[in-house]
DRENDRENBA-823556 format. One record per residue (C-alpha): residue in one letter; x, y, z. Coordinates in steps of 0.2 Angstrom, whole numbers, plus 5000, padded with zeros to 4 digits. Each point is the difference from the previous one (the first is absolute). Example, Ala and Ser with C-alpha at 12.3 -4.5 7.8 and 13.67 -1.06 7.14 Angstrom:
REM residues 2
+------+------+-------+------+
| resn | east | north |   up |
+------+------+-------+------+
|    A | 5062 |  4978 | 5039 |
|    S | 5006 |  5017 | 4997 |
+------+------+-------+------+
//
This chain:
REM residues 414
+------+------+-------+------+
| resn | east | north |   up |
+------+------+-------+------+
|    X | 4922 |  4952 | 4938 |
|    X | 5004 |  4987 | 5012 |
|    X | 4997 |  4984 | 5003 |
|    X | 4987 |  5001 | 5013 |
|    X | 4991 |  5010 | 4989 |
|    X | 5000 |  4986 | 4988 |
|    X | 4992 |  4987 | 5010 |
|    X | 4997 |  4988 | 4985 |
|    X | 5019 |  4999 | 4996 |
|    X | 5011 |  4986 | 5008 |
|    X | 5019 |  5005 | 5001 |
|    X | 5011 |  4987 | 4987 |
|    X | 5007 |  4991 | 5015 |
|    X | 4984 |  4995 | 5007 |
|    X | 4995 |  4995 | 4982 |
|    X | 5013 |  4989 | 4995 |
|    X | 4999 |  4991 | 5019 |
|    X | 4981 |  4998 | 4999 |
|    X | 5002 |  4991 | 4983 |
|    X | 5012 |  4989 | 5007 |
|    X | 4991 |  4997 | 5014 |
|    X | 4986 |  4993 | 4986 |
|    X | 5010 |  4991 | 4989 |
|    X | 5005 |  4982 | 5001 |
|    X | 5018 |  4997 | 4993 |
|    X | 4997 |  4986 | 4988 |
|    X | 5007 |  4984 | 5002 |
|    X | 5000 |  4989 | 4983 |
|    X | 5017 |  4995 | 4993 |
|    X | 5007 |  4993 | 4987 |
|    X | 5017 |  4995 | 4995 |
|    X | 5008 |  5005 | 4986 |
|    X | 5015 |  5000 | 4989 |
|    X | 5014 |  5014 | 5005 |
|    X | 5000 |  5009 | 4986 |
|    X | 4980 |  5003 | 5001 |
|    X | 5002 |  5005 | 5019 |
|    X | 5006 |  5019 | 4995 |
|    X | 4986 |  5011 | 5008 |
|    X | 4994 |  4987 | 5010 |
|    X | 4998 |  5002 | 5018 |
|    X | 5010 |  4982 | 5010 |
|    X | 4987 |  4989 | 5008 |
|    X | 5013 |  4991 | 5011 |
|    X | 5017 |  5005 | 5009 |
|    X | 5013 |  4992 | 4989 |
|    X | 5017 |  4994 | 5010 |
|    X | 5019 |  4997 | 4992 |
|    X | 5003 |  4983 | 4997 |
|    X | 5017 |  5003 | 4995 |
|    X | 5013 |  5011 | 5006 |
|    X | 5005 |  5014 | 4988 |
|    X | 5012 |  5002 | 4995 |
|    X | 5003 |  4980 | 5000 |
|    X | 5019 |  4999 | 5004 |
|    X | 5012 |  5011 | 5006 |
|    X | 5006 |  5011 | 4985 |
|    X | 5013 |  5012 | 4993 |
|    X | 4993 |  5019 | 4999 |
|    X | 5014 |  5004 | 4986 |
|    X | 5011 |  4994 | 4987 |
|    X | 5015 |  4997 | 5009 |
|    X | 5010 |  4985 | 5010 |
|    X | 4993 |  4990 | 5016 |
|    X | 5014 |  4996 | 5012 |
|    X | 5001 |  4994 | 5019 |
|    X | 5007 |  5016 | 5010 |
|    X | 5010 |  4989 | 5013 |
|    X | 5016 |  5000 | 4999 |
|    X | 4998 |  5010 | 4981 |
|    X | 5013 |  5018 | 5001 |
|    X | 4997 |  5010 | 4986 |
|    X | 5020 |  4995 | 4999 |
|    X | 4995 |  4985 | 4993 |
|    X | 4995 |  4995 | 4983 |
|    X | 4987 |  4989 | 4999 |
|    X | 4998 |  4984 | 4987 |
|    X | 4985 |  5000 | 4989 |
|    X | 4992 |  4984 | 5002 |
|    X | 4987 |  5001 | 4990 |
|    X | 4984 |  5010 | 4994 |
|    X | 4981 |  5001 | 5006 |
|    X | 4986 |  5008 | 4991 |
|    X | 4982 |  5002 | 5004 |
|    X | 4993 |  4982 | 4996 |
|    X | 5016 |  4992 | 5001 |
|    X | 5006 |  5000 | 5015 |
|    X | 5020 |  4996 | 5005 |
|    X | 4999 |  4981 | 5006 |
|    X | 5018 |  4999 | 5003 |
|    X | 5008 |  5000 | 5018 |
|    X | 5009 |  5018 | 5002 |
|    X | 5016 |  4999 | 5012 |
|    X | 5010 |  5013 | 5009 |
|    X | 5007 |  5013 | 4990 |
|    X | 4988 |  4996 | 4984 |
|    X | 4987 |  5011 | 4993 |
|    X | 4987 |  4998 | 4990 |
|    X | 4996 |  5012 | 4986 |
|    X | 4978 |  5002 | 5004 |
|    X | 4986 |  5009 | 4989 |
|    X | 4986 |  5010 | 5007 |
|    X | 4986 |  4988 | 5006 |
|    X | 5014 |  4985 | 5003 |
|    X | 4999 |  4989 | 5012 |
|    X | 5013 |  5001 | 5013 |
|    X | 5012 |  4987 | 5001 |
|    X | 5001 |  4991 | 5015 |
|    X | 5016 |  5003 | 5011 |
|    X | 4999 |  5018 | 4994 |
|    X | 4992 |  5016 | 5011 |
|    X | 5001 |  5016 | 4990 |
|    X | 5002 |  5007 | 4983 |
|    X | 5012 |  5011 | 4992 |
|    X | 4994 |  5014 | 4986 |
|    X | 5009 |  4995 | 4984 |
|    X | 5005 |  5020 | 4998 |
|    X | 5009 |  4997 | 5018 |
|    X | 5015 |  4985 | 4995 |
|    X | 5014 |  5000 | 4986 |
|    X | 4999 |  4982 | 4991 |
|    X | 5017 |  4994 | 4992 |
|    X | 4996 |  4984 | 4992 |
|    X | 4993 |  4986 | 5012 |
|    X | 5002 |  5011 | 5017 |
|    X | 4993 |  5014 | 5007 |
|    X | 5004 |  5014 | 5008 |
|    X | 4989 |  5010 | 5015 |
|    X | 5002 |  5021 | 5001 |
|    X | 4993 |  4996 | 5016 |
|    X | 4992 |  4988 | 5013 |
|    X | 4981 |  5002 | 5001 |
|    X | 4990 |  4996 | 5015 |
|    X | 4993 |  4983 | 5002 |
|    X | 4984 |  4997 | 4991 |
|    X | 5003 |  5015 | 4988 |
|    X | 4990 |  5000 | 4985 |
|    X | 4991 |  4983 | 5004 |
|    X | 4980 |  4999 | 5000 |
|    X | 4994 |  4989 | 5013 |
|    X | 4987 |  4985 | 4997 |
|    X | 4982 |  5008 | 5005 |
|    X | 5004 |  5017 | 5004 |
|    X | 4989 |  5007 | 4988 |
|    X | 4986 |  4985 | 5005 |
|    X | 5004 |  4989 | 5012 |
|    X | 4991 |  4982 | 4998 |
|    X | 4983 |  4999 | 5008 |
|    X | 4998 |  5020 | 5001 |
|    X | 4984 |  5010 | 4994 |
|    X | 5002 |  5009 | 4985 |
|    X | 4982 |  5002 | 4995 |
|    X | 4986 |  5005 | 5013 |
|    X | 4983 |  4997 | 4997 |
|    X | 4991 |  5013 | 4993 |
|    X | 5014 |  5006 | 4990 |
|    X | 4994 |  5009 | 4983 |
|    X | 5015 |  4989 | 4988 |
|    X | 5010 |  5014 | 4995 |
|    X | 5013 |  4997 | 4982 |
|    X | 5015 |  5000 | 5013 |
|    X | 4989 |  4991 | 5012 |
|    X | 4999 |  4987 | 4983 |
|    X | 5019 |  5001 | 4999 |
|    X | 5004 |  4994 | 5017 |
|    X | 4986 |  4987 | 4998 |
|    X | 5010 |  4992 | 4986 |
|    X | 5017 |  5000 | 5008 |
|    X | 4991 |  4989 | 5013 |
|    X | 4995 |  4986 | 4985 |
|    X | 4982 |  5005 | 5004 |
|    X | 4992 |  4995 | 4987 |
|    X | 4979 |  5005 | 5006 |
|    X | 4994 |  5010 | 5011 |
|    X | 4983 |  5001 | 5011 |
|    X | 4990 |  5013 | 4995 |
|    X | 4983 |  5008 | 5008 |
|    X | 4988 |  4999 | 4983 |
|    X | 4997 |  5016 | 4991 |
|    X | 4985 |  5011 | 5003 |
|    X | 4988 |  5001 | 4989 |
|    X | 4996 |  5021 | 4996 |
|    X | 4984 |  5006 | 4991 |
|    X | 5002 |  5017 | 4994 |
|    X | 4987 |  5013 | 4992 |
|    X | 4996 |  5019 | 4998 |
|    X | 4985 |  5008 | 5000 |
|    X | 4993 |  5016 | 4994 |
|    X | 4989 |  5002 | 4987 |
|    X | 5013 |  5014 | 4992 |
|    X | 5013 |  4986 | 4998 |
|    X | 5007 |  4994 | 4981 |
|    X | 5010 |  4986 | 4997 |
|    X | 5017 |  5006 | 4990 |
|    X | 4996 |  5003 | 4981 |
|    X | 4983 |  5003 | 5002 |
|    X | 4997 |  5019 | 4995 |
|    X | 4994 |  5013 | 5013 |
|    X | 4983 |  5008 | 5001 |
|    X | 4999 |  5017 | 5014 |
|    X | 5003 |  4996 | 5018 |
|    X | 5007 |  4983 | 4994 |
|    X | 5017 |  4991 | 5006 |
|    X | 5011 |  4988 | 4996 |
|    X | 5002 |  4986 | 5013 |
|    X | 5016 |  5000 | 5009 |
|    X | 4998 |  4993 | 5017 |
|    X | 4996 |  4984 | 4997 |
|    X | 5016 |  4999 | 4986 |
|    X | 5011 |  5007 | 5015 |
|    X | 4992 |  4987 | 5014 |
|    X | 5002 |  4985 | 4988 |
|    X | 5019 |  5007 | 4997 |
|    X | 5003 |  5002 | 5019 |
|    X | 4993 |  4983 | 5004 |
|    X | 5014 |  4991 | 4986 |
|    X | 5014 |  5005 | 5015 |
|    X | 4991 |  4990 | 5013 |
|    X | 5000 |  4985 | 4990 |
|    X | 4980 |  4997 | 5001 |
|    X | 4987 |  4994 | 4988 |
|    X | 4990 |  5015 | 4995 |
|    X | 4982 |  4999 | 4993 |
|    X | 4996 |  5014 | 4988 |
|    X | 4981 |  5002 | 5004 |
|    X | 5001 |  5018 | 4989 |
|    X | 4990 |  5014 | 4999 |
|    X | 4981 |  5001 | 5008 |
|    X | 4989 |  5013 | 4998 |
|    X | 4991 |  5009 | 5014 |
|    X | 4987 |  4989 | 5000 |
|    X | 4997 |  4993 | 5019 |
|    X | 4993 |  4982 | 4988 |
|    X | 5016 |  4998 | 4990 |
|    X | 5012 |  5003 | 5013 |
|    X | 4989 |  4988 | 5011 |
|    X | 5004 |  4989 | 4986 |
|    X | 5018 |  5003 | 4999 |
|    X | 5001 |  4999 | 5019 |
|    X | 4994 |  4984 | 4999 |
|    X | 5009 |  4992 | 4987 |
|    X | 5016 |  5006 | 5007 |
|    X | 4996 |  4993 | 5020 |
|    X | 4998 |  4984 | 4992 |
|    X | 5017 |  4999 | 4993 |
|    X | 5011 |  5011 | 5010 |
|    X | 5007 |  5004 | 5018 |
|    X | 5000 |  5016 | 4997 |
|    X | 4991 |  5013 | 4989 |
|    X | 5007 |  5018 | 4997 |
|    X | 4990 |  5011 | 4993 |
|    X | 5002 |  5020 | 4995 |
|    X | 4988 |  5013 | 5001 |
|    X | 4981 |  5000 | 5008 |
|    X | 5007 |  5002 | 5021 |
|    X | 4997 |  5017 | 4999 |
|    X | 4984 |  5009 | 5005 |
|    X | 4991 |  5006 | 4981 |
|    X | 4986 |  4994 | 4995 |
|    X | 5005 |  4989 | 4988 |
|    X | 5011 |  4993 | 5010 |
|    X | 4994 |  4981 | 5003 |
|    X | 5014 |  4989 | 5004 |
|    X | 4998 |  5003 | 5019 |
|    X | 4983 |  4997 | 5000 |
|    X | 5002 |  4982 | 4989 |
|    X | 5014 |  4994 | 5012 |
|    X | 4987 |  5005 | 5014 |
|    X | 4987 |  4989 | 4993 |
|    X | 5013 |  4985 | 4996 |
|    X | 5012 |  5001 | 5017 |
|    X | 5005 |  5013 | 5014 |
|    X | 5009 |  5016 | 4999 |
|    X | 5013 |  4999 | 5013 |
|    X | 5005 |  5017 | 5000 |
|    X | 5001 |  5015 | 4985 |
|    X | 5006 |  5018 | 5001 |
|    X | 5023 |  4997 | 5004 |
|    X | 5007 |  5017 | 5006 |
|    X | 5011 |  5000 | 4986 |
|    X | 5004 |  5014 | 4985 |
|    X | 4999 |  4994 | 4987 |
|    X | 4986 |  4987 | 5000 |
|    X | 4986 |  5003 | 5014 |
|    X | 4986 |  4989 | 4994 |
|    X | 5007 |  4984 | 5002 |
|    X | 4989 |  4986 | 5004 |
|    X | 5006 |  4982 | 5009 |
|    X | 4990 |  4988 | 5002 |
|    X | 4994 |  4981 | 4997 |
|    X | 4989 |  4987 | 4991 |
|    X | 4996 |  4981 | 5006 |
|    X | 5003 |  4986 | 4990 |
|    X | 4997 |  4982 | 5001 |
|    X | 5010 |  4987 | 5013 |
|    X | 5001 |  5016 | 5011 |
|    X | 5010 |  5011 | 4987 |
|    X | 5002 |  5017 | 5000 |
|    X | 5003 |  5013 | 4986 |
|    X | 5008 |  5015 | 5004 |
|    X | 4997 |  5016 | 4992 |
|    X | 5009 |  5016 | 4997 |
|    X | 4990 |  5015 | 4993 |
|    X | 5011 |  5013 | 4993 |
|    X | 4997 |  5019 | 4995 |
|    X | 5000 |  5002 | 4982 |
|    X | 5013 |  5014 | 4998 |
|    X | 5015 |  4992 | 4994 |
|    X | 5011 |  5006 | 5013 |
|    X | 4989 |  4996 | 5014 |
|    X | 4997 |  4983 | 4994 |
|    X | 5020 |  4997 | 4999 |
|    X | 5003 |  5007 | 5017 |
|    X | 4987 |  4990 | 5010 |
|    X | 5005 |  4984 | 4990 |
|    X | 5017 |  5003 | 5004 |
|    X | 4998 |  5005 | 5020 |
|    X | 4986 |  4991 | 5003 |
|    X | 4994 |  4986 | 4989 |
|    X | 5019 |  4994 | 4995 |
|    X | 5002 |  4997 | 5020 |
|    X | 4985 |  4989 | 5002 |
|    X | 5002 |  4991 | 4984 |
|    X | 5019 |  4996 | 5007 |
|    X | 4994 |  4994 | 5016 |
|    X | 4987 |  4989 | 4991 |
|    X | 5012 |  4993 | 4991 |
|    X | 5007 |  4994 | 5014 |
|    X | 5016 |  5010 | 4999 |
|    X | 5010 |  5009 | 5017 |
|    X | 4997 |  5019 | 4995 |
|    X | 5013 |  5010 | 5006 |
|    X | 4998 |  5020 | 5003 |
|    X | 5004 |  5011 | 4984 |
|    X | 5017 |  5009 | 5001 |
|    X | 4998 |  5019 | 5004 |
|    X | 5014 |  5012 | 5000 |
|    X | 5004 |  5019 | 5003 |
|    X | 5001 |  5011 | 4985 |
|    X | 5000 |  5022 | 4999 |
|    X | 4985 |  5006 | 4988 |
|    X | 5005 |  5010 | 4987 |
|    X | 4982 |  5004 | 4997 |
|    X | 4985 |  5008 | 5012 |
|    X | 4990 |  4989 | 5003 |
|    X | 4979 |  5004 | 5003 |
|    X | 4991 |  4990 | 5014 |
|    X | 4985 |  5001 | 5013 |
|    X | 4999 |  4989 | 5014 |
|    X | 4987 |  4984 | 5000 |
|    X | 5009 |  4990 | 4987 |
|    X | 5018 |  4991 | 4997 |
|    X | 5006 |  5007 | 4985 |
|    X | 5006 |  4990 | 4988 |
|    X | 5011 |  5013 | 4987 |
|    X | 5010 |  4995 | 4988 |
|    X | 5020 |  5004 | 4997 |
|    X | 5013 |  4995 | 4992 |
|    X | 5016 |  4998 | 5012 |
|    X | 5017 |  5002 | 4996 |
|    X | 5016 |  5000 | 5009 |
|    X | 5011 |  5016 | 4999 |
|    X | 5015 |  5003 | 5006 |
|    X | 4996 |  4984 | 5013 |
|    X | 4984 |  5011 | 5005 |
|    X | 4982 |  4992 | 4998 |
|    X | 4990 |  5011 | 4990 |
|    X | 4982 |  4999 | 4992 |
|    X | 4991 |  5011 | 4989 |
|    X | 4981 |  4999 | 4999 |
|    X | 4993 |  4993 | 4981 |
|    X | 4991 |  5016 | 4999 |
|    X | 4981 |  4999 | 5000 |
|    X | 4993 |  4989 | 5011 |
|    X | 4981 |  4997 | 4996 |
|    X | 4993 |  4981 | 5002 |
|    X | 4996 |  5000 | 4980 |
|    X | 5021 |  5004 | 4996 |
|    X | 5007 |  4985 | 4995 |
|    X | 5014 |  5008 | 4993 |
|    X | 5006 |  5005 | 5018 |
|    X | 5002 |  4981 | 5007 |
|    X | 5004 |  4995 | 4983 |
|    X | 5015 |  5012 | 5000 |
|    X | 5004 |  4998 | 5019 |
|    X | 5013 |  4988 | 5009 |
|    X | 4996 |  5003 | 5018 |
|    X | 4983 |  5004 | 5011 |
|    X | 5004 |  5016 | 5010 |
|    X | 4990 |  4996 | 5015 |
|    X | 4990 |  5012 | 5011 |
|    X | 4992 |  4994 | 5017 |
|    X | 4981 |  5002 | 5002 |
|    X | 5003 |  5013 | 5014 |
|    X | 5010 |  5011 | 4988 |
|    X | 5001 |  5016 | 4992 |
|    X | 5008 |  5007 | 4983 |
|    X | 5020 |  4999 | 5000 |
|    X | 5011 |  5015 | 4994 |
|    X | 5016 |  4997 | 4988 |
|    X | 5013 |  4993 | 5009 |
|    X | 4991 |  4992 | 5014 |
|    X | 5004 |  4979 | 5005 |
|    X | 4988 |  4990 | 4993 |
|    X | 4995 |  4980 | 5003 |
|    X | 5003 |  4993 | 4981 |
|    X | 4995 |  4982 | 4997 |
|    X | 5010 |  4994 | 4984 |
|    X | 4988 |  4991 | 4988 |
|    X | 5005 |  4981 | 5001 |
|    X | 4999 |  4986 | 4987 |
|    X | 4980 |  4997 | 5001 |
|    X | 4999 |  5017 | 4992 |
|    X | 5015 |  5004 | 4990 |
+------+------+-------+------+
//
């Protein structure tokens, strides 16, 4: 079946660039200390205001000298030491040497540093194997950071190593866009709570435990607004409580087309629909839309399918994107590679398929293997899984050994 034939479908592209094209990047900061940045996403560039390294250093242990007028014929007088902190203050003539640590400064009238391994000392002289080229071994002031270059662009989420090089700086806070505030529920009247004992046709809740999990890597403050019965009056209610306190709402469950299912229906009544129906496998029914607020507010809304799988795909390809963007951070493309199928994989046209593998280098060959069974309610299969293996909309099924486009699952999912 294709796509034309599906007229209620948008294709993913089309989705994700229609919410962005919605949304409003947020534009409250705050600033706080380094350590509580982690996550973050940088509200403002932030420029070097020191060079790094500081000084001129030594790269080894070893023996700083001036090559001019040095042959390795001639033994040169130790004059002295320099250690990291404790720089050599003396004056260094012709034919001394200095003996110089890793992270040193270099002493001034010298230009390059011998390995220690290279040299024979006897006593208070030394002894060069060879004559290195000017400069050897010497770090030069600022050229990992020169002063007054930009180390941190704005819209930068604050990476650990990002945290790191922060700190080498002296940077002690950092402006931050403010956290968004996430309301997250499940609805279906066949949903438990954990430890609660099943009656037939009933469920345990794990969508909402998965969202909330997800939504810990983004570093947001998530409302757990629970679970809500199909009951177009209490998920009003819920709907309302949470557009009062959050940017966005996520809920799971009620966008497809069953009787009972109302949430749809509750965020026509309270907002707009902007679009629902994603060519996408797994995860059709999604729903995006919005609710006003006061002072010209808006709260956005993301309606999930209630299989597990499908909610965890669309959150991941669609909602993780527009929450990024909202958050004010530079998105940049997820990285795709190449890999050979070890498995066949089944597929009609009309949809992007969204399998999942597990990839695995052999023998310096990319290669991925299908979980096994795909169905939207198989947790197990994305549980178990490392990579998507990604099958355009337009596509068919895939023999064994065929190349296929894997997307490696990245540190919002992992």
């Amino acid at each position: 079946m294709d796509y034309c034939s599906q007229p209620g479908l948008l294709p993913i592209a089309d989705a994700i660039s229609q919410m962005q094209s919605a949304i409003t990047a947020i534009t409250d900061s705050e600033t706080v200390p380094l350590q509580a940045a982690l996550d973050r996403v940088n509200a403002e560039a932030v420029y070097s205001s020191v060079n790094i390294p500081s000084h001129d250093n030594s790269a080894m242990d070893g023996y700083a000298f001036s090559t001019a007028n040095t042959t390795p014929e001639q033994p040169l007088k130790l004059a002295g030491i320099a250690l990291a902190g404790h720089p050599f203050n003396g004056e260094v003539q012709e034919g001394e040497c200095v003996r110089i640590m890793t992270g040193a400064i270099v002493p001034a009238n010298t230009d390059t540093v011998i390995m220690q391994e290279q040299v024979f000392v006897t006593e208070n002289f030394v002894q060069l194997k060879r004559l290195p080229d000017v400069g050897e071994n010497i770090r030069r002031a600022g050229e990992d950071i020169a002063l007054n270059s930009l180390v941190l662009e704005k819209g930068k989420r604050i990476a650990p190593l990002y945290i790191g090089l922060l700190a080498s700086l002296g940077v002690t806070h950092v402006k931050v866009f403010r956290r968004l505030r996430i309301a997250v529920l499940s609805t279906g009247d066949e949903l438990k709570a954990g430890g609660q004992p099943l009656q037939a046709g009933e469920i345990y809740d794990s969508n909402r435990q998965t969202l909330l999990a997800l939504l810990s890597r983004i570093n947001v403050t998530a409302i757990d607004c629970g679970l809500v019965e199909d009951d177009p009056q209490k998920i009003r209610s819920v709907f309302e409580s949470a557009i009062a306190q959050a940017d966005v709402i996520i809920s799971s469950g009620g966008v497809s087309v069953g009787d009972a299912d109302y949430t749809k229906d509750v965020l026509q009544s309270l907002g707009k629909i902007n679009f629902w129906k994603v060519a996408i496998k797994p995860g059709k029914p999604f729903a995006f839309g919005s609710f006003n607020k006061p002072q010209d507010k808006t709260c956005w809304f993301f309606g999930l399918p209630g299989n597990p799988v499908s909610a965890v795909v669309t959150y991941h390809q669609l909602v993780l994107p527009a929450l990024r963007y909202l958050a004010g951070e530079e998105i940049e493309l997820a990285l795709g590679l190449r890999a050979s199928t070890e498995s066949n994989l089944k597929k009609q046209p009309g949809r992007a398929d969204y399998q999942r593998g597990i990839l695995r280098e052999i023998n310096g060959e990319n290669i991925v293997q299908s979980t096994g069974n795909q169905g939207s309610g198989v947790l197990t299969s994305i549980a178990n899984a490392n990579c998507y293996i990604v099958l355009e909309q337009e596509s068919g099924s895939v023999t064994k050994g065929e190349q296929v486009r894997v997307i490696p699952f990245d540190k919002f999912l992992l």
